[in-house]
C-alpha positions as CSV (number, residue, x, y, z in Angstrom):
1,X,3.0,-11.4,-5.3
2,X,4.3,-8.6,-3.5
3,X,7.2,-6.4,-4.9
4,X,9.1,-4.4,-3.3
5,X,11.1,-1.0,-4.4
6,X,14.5,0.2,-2.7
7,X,15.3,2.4,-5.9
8,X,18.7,3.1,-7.2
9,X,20.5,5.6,-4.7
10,X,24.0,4.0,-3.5
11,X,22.4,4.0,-0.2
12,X,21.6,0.2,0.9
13,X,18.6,-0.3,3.0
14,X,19.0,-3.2,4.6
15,X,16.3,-2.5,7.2
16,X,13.4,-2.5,4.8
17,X,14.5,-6.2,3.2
18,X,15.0,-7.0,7.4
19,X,11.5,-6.7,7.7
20,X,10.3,-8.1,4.8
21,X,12.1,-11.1,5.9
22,X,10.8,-10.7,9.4
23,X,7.0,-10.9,8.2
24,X,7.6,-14.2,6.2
25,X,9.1,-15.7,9.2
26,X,6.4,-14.7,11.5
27,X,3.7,-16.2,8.5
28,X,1.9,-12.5,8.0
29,X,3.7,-12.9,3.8
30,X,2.6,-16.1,2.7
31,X,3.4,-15.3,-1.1
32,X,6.3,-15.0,-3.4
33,X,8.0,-11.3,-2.9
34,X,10.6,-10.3,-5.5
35,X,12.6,-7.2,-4.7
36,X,14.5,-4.7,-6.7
37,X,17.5,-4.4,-4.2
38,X,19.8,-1.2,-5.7
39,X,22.6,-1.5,-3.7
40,X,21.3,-2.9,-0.8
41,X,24.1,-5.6,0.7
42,X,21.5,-7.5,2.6
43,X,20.7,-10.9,1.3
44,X,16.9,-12.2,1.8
45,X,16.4,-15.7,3.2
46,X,13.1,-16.1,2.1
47,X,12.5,-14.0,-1.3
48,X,14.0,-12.9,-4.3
49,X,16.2,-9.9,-5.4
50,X,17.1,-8.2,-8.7
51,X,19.6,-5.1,-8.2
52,X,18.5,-3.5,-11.2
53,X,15.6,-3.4,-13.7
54,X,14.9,-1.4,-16.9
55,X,11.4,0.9,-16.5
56,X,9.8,-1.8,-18.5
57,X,10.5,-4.6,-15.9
58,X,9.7,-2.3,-13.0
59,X,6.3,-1.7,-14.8
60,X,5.5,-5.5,-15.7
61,X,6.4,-6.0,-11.6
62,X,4.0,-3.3,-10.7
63,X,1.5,-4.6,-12.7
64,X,1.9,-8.8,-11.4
65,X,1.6,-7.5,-7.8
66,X,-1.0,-7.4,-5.2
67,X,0.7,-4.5,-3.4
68,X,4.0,-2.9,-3.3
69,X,6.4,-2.0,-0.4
70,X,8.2,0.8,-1.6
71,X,11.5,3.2,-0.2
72,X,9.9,6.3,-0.4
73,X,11.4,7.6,-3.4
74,X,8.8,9.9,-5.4
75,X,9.2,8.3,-8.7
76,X,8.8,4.6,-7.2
77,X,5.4,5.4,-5.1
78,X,3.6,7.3,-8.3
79,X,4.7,4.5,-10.9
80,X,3.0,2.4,-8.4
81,X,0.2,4.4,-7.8
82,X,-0.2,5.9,-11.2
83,X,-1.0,1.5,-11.6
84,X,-3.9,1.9,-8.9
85,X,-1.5,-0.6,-6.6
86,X,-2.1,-0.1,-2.7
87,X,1.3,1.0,-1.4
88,X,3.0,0.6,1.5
89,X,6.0,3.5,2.1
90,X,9.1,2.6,4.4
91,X,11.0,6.0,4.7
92,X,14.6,5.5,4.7
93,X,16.3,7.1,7.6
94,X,19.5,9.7,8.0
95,X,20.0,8.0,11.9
96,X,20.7,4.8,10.1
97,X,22.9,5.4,7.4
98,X,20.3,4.6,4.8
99,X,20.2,8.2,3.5
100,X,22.0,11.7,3.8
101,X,19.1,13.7,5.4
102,X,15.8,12.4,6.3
103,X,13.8,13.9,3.4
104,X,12.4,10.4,2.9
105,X,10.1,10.6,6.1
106,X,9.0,14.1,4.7
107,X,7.8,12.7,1.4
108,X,6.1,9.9,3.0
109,X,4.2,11.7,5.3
110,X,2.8,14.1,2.7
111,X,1.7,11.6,0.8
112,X,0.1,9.8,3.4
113,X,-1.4,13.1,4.6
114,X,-2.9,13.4,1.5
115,X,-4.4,10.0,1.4
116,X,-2.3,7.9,-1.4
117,X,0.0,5.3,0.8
118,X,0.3,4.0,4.1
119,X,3.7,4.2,5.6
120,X,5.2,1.9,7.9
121,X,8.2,3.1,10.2
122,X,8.3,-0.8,12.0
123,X,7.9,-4.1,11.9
124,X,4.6,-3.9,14.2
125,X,3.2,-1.4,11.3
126,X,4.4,-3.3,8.6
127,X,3.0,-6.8,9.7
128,X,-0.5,-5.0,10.3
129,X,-0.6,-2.9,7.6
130,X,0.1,-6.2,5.0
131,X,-2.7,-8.3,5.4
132,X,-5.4,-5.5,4.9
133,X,-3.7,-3.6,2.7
134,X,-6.1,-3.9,0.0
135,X,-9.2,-3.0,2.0
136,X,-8.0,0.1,3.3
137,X,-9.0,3.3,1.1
138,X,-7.1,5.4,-0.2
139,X,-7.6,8.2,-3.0
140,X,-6.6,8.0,-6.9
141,X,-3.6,9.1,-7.4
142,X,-3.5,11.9,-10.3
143,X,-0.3,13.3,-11.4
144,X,-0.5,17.0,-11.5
145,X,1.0,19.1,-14.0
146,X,3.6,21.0,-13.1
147,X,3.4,25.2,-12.7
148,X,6.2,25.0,-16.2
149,X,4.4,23.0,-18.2
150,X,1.0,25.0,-17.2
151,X,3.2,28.4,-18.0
152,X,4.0,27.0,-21.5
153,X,0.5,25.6,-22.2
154,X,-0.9,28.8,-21.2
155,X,1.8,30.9,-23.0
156,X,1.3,29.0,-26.8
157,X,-3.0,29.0,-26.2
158,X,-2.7,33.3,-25.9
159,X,-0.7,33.2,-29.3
């Protein structure tokens, strides 16, 4: 299965489920997708949407799928990776309506800079990137603490 993650801004991103649709047409997604669709107005012809799921659900969908295909929404991409799924990031974009600013590309470019996600800005991209998505490397994922936390911690151990 393959489960894909527009988050929960009132932004819809119709694009993203486009292509999804798109890549089951053409044959390159030959399994069930389910899709947590926000409030995205598009409706798939050939998977399945939820608007809305509790962190739970989102975590038993991680955890059931082969890869995800994510918005690139910081807390969606390290759930997923934090799970050791392959990820594949489809920025949302300001030109299109699907965001206010296009802070989205940013994020998914430094986190494919630093080796965690592939991103996919088409549907060329996308239908090349899902077929070998799980052969291509990439590197843990490790959340890192934050310089607040690591001020506190280091605050209380010199008392």
């Amino acid at each position: 299965m393959i489960f894909a993650i527009v988050g929960t801004q009132r932004f819809p991103f119709n694009r993203m489920f486009e292509l999804i649709d798109e890549a089951i047409e053409a044959g390159i997604i030959e399994e069930e997708v389910v899709a947590q669709s926000g409030y995205t107005e598009y409706q798939p012809r050939n998977f399945t949407v939820i608007p809305f799921l509790t962190q739970e659900e989102m975590n038993e969908y991680v955890e059931r799928s082969r890869c995800i295909i994510s918005h690139a929404g910081v807390g969606s991409i390290t759930n997923c990776l934090e799970r050791g799924k392959p990820v594949i990031v489809i920025p949302r974009r300001k030109e299109w309506g699907e965001h206010v600013d296009d802070h989205q590309l940013e994020i998914s470019k430094v986190f494919q800079d630093n080796g965690y996600v592939a991103v996919a800005e088409s549907q060329v991209e996308l239908q090349k990137l899902i077929p070998c998505i799980e052969e291509l490397s990439f590197q843990p994922y490790v959340r890192k603490q934050s310089d607040l936390i690591s001020s506190i911690k280091n605050y209380v151990n010199s008392l």
